[in-house]
Each structure stands twice: as structure tokens, then as C-alpha cells.
mmCIF file of the N, C-alpha and C atoms, coordinates in Angstrom:
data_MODEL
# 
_entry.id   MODEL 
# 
loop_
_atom_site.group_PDB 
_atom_site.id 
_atom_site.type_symbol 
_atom_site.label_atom_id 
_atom_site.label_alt_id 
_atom_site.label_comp_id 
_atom_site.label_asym_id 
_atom_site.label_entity_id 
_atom_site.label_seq_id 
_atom_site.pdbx_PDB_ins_code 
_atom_site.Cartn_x 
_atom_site.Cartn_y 
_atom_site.Cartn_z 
_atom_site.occupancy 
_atom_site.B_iso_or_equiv 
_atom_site.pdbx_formal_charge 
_atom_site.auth_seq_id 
_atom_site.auth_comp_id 
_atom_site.auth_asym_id 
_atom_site.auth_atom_id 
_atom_site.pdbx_PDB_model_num 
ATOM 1   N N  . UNK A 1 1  ? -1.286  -10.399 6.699   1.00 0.00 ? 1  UNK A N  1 
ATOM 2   C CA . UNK A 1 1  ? -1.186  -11.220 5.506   1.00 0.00 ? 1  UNK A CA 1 
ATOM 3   C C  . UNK A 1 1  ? 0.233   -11.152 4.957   1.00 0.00 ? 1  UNK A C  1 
ATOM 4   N N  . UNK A 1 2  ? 0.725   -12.170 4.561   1.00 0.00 ? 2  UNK A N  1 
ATOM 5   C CA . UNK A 1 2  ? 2.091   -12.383 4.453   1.00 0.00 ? 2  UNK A CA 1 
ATOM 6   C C  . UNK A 1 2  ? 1.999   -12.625 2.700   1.00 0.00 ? 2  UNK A C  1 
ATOM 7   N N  . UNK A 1 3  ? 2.606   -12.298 1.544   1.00 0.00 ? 3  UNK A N  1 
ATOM 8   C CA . UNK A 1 3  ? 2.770   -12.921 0.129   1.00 0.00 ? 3  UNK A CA 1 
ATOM 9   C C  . UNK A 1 3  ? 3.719   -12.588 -0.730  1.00 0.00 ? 3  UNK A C  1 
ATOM 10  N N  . UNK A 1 4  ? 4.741   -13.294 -0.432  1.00 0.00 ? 4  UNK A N  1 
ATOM 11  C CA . UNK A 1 4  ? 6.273   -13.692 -1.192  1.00 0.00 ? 4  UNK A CA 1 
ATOM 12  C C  . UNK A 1 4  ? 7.196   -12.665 -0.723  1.00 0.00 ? 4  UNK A C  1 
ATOM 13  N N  . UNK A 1 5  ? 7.377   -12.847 0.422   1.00 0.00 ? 5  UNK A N  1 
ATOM 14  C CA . UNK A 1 5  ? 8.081   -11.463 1.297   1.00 0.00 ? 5  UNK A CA 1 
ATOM 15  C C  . UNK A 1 5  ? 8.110   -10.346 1.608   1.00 0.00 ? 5  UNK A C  1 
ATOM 16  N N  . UNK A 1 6  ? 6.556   -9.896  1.446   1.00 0.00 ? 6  UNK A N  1 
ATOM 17  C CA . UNK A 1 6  ? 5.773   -9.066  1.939   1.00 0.00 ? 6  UNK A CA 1 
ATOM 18  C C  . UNK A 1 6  ? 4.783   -8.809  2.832   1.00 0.00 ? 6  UNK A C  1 
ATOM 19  N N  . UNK A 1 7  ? 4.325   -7.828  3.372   1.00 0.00 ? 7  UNK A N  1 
ATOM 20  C CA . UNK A 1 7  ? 3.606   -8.089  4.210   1.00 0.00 ? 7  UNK A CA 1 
ATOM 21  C C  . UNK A 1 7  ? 2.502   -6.287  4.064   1.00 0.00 ? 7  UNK A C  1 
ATOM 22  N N  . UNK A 1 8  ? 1.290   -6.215  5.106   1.00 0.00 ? 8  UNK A N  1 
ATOM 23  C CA . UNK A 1 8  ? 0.975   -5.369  4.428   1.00 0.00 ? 8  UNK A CA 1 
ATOM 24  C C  . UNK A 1 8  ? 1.852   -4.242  5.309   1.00 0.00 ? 8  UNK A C  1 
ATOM 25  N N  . UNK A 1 9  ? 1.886   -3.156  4.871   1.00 0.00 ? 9  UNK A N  1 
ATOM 26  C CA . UNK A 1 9  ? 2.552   -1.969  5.334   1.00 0.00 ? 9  UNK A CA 1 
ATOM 27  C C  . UNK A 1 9  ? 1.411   -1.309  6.410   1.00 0.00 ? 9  UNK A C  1 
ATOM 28  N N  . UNK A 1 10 ? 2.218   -1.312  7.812   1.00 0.00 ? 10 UNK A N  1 
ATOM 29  C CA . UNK A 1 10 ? 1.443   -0.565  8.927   1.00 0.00 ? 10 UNK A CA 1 
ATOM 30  C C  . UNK A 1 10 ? 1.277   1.171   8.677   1.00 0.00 ? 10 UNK A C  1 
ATOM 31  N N  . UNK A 1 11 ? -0.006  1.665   8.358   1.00 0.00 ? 11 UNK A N  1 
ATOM 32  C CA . UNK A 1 11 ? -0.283  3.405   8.170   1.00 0.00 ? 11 UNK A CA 1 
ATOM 33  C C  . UNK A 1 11 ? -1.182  3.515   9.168   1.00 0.00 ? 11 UNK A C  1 
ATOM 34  N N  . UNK A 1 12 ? -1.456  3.252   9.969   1.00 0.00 ? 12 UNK A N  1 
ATOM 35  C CA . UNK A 1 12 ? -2.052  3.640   11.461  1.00 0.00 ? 12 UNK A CA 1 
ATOM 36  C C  . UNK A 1 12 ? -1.494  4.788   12.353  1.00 0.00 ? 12 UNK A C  1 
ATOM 37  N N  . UNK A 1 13 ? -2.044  5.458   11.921  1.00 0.00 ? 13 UNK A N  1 
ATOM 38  C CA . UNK A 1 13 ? -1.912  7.300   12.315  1.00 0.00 ? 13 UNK A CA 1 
ATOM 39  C C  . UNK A 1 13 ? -0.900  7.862   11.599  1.00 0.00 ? 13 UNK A C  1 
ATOM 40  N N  . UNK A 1 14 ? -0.975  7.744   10.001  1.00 0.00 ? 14 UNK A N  1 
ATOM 41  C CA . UNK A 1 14 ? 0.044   8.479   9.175   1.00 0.00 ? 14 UNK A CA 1 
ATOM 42  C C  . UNK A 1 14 ? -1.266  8.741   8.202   1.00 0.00 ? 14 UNK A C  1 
ATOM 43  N N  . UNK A 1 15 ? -2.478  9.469   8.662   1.00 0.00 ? 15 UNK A N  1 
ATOM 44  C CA . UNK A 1 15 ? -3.426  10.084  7.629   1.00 0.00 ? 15 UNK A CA 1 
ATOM 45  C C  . UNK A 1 15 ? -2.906  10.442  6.553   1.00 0.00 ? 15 UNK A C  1 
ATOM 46  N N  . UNK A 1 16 ? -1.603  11.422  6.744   1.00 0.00 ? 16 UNK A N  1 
ATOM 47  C CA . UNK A 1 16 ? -1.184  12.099  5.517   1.00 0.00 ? 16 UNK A CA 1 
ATOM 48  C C  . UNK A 1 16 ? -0.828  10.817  4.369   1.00 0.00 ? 16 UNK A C  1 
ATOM 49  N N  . UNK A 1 17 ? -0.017  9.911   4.770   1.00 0.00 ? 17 UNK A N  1 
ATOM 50  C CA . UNK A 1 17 ? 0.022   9.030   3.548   1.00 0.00 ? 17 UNK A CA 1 
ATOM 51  C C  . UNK A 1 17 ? -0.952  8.649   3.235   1.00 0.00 ? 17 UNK A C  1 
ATOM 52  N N  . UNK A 1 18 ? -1.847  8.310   4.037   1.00 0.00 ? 18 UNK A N  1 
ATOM 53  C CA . UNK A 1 18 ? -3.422  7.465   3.297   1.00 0.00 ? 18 UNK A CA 1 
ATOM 54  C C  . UNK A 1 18 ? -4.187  8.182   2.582   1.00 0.00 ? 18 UNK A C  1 
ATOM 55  N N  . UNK A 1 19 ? -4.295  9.786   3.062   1.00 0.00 ? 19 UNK A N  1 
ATOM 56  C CA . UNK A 1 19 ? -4.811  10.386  2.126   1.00 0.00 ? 19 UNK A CA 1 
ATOM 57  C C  . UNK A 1 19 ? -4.029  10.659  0.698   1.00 0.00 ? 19 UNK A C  1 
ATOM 58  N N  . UNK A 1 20 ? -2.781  11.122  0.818   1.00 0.00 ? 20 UNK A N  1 
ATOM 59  C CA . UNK A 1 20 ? -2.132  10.895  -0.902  1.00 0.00 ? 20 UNK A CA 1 
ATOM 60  C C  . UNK A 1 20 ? -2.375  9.239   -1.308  1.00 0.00 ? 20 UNK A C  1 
ATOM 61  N N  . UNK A 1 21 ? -2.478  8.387   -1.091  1.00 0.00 ? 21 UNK A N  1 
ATOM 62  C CA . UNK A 1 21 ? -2.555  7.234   -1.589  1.00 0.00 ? 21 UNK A CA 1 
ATOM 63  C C  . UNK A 1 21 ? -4.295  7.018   -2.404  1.00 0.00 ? 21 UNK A C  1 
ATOM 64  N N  . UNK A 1 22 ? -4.947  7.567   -1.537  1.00 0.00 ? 22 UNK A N  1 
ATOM 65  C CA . UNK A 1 22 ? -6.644  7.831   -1.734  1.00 0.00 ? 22 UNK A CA 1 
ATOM 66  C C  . UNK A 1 22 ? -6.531  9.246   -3.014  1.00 0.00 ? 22 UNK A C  1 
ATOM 67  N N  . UNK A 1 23 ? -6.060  10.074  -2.635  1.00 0.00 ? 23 UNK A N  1 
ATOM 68  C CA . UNK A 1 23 ? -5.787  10.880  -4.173  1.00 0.00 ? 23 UNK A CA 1 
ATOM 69  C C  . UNK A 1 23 ? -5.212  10.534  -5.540  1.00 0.00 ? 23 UNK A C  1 
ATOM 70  N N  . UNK A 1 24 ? -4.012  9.421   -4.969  1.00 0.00 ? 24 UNK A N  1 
ATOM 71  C CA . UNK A 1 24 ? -3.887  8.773   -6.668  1.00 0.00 ? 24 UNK A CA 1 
ATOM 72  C C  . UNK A 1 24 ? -4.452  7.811   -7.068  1.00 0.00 ? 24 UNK A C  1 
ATOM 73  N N  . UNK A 1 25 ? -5.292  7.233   -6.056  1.00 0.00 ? 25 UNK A N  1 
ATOM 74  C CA . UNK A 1 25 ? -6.468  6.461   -6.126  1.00 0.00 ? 25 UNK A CA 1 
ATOM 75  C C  . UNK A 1 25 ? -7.669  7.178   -7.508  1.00 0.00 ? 25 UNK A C  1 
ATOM 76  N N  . UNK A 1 26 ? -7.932  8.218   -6.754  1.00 0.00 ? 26 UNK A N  1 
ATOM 77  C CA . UNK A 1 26 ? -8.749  8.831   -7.139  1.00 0.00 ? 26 UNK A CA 1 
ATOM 78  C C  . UNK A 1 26 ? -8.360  9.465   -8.913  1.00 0.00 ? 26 UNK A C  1 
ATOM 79  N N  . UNK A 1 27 ? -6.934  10.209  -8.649  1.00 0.00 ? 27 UNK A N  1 
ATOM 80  C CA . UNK A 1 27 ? -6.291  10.213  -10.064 1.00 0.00 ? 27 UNK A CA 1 
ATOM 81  C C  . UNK A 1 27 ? -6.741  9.071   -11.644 1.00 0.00 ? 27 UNK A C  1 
ATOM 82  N N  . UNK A 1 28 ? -5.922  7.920   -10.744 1.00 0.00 ? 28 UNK A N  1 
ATOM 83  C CA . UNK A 1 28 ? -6.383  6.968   -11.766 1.00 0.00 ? 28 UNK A CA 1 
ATOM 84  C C  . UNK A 1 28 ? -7.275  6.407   -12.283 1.00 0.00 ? 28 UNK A C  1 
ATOM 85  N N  . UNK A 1 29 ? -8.322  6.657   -11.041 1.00 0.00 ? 29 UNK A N  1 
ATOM 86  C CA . UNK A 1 29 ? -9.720  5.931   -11.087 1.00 0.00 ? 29 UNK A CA 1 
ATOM 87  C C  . UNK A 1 29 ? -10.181 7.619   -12.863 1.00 0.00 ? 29 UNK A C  1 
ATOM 88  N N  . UNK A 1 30 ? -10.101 8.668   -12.400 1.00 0.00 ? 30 UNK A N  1 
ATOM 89  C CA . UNK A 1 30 ? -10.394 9.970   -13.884 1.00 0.00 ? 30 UNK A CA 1 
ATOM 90  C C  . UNK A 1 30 ? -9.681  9.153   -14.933 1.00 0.00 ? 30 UNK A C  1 
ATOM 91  N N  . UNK A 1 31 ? -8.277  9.238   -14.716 1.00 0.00 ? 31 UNK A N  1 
ATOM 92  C CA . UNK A 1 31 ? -7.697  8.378   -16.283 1.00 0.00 ? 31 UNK A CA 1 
ATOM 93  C C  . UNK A 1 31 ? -8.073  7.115   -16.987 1.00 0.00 ? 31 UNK A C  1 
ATOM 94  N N  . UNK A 1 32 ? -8.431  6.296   -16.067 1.00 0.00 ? 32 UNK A N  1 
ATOM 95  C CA . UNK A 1 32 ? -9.132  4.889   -16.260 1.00 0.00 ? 32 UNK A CA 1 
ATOM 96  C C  . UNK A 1 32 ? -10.428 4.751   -16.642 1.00 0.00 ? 32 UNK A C  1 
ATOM 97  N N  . UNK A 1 33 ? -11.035 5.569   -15.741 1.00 0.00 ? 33 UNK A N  1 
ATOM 98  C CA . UNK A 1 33 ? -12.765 5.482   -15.628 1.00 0.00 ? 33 UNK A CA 1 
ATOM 99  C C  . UNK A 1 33 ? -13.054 3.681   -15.431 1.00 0.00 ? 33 UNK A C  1 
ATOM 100 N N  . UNK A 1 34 ? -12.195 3.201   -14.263 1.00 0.00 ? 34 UNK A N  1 
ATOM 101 C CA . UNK A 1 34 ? -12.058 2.097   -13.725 1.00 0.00 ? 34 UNK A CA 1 
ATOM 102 C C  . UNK A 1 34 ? -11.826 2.842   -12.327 1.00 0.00 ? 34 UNK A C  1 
ATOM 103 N N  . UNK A 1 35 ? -12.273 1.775   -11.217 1.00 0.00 ? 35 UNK A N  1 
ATOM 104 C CA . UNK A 1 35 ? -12.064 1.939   -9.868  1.00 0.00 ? 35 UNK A CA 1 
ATOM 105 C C  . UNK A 1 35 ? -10.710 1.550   -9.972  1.00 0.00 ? 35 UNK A C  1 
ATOM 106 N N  . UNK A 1 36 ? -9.607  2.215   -9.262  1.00 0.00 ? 36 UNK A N  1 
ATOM 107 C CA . UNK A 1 36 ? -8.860  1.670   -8.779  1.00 0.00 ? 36 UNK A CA 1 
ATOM 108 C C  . UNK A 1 36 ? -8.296  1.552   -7.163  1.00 0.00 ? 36 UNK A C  1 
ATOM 109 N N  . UNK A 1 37 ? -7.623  0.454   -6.812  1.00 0.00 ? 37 UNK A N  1 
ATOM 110 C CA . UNK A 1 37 ? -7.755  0.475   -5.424  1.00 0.00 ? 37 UNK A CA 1 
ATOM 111 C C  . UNK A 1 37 ? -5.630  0.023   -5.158  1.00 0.00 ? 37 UNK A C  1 
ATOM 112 N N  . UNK A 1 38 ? -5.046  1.103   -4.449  1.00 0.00 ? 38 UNK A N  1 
ATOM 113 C CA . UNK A 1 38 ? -4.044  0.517   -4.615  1.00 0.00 ? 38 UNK A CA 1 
ATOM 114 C C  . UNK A 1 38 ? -3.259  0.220   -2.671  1.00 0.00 ? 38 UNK A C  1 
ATOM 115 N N  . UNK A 1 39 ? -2.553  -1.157  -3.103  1.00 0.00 ? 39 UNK A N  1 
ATOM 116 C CA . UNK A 1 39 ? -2.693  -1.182  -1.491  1.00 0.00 ? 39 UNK A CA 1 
ATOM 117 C C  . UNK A 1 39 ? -0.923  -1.229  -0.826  1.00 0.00 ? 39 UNK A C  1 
ATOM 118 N N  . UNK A 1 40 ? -0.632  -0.840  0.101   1.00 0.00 ? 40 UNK A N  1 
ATOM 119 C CA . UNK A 1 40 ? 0.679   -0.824  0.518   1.00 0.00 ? 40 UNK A CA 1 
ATOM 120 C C  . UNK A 1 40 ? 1.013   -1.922  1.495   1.00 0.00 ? 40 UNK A C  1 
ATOM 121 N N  . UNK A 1 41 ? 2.509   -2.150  0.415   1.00 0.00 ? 41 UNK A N  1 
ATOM 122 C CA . UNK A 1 41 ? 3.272   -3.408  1.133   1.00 0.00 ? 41 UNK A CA 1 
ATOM 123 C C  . UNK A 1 41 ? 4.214   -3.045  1.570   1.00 0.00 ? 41 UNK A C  1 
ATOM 124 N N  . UNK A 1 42 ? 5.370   -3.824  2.653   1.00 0.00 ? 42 UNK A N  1 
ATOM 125 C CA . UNK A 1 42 ? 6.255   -3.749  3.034   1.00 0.00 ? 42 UNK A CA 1 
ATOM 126 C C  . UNK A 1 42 ? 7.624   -4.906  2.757   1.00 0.00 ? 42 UNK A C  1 
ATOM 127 N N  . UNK A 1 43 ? 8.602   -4.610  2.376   1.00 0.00 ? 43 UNK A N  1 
ATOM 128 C CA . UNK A 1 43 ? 8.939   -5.831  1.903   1.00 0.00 ? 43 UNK A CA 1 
ATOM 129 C C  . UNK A 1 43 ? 9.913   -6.569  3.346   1.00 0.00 ? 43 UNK A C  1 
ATOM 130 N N  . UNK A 1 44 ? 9.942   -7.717  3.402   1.00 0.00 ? 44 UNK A N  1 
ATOM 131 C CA . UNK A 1 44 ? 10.142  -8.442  4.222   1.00 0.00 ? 44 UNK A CA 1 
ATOM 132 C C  . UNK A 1 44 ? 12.355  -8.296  4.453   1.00 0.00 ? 44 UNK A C  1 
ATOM 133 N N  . UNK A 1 45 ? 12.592  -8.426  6.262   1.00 0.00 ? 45 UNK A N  1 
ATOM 134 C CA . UNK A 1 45 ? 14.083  -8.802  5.821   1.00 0.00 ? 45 UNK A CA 1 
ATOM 135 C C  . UNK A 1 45 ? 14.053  -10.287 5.607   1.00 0.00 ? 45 UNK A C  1 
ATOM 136 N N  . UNK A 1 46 ? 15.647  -9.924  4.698   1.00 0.00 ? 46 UNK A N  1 
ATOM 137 C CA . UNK A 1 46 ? 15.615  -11.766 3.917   1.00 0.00 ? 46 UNK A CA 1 
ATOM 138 C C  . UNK A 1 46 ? 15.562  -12.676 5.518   1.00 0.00 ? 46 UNK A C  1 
ATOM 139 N N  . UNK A 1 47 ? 15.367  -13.594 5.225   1.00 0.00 ? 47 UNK A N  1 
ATOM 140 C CA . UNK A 1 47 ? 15.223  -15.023 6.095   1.00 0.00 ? 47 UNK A CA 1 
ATOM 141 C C  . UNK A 1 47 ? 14.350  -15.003 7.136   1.00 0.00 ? 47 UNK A C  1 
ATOM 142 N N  . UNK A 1 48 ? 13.869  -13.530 8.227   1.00 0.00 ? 48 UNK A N  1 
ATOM 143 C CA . UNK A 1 48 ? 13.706  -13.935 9.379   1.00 0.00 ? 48 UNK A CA 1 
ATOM 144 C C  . UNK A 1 48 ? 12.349  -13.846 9.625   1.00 0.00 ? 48 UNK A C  1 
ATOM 145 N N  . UNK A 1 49 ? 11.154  -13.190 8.530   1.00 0.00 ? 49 UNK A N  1 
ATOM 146 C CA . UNK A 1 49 ? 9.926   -12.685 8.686   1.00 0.00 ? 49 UNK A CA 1 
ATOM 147 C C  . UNK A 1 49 ? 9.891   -11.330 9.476   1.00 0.00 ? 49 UNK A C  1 
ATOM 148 N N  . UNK A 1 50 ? 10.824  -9.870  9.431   1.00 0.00 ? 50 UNK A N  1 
ATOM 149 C CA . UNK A 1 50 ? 10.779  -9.134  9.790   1.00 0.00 ? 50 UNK A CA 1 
ATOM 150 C C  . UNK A 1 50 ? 10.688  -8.023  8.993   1.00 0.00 ? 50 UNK A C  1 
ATOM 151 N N  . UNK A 1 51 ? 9.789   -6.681  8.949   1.00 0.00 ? 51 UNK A N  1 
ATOM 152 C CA . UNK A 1 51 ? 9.524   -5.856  8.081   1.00 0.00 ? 51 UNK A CA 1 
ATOM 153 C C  . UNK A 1 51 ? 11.338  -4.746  7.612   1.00 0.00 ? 51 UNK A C  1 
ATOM 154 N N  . UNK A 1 52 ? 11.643  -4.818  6.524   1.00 0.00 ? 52 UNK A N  1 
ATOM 155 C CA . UNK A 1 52 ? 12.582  -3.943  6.358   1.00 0.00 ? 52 UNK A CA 1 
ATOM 156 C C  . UNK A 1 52 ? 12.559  -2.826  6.877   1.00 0.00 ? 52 UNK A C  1 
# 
């Protein structure tokens, strides 16, 4: 999925980030007492559709 020069960020066998990402997940979801769901992007190089 591509949206305004982003794209999503590849974590396919980097557990360790997904799990800190799922912990401040989890963080905010206590402070909120709202689900929260947060998702990683990558930002695009200018012009060519290639991940920075």
C-alpha cells in the first residue's frame, strides 16, 4: 500500500521491533483505555517509488 510517499515498512523477521511496537501499543492502549493500534511506514525516495 502506497499513501503520499509512503509505503508500509517491511518487519519480517525483526520480532524485536514488533514486539516494542506491540508494547507501546499496549502502553497507550493503559493511558487511553482506548485500543490503540500503531502501524509502521517507510517514507518513500523523492520521484522514483523507492523505500528510503
Amino acid at each position: 500500500m502506497k499513501t503520499n510517499g509512503y509505503t508500509f515498512a517491511e518487519l519480517n523477521g525483526k520480532e524485536e521491533l514488533i514486539e516494542e511496537i506491540r508494547s507501546v501499543e499496549s502502553k497507550l492502549q493503559e493511558q487511553t483505555g482506548e485500543p490503540i493500534t500503531l502501524i509502521a511506514y517507510e517514507k518513500e525516495r523523492a520521484g522514483n517509488g523507492e523505500r528510503a
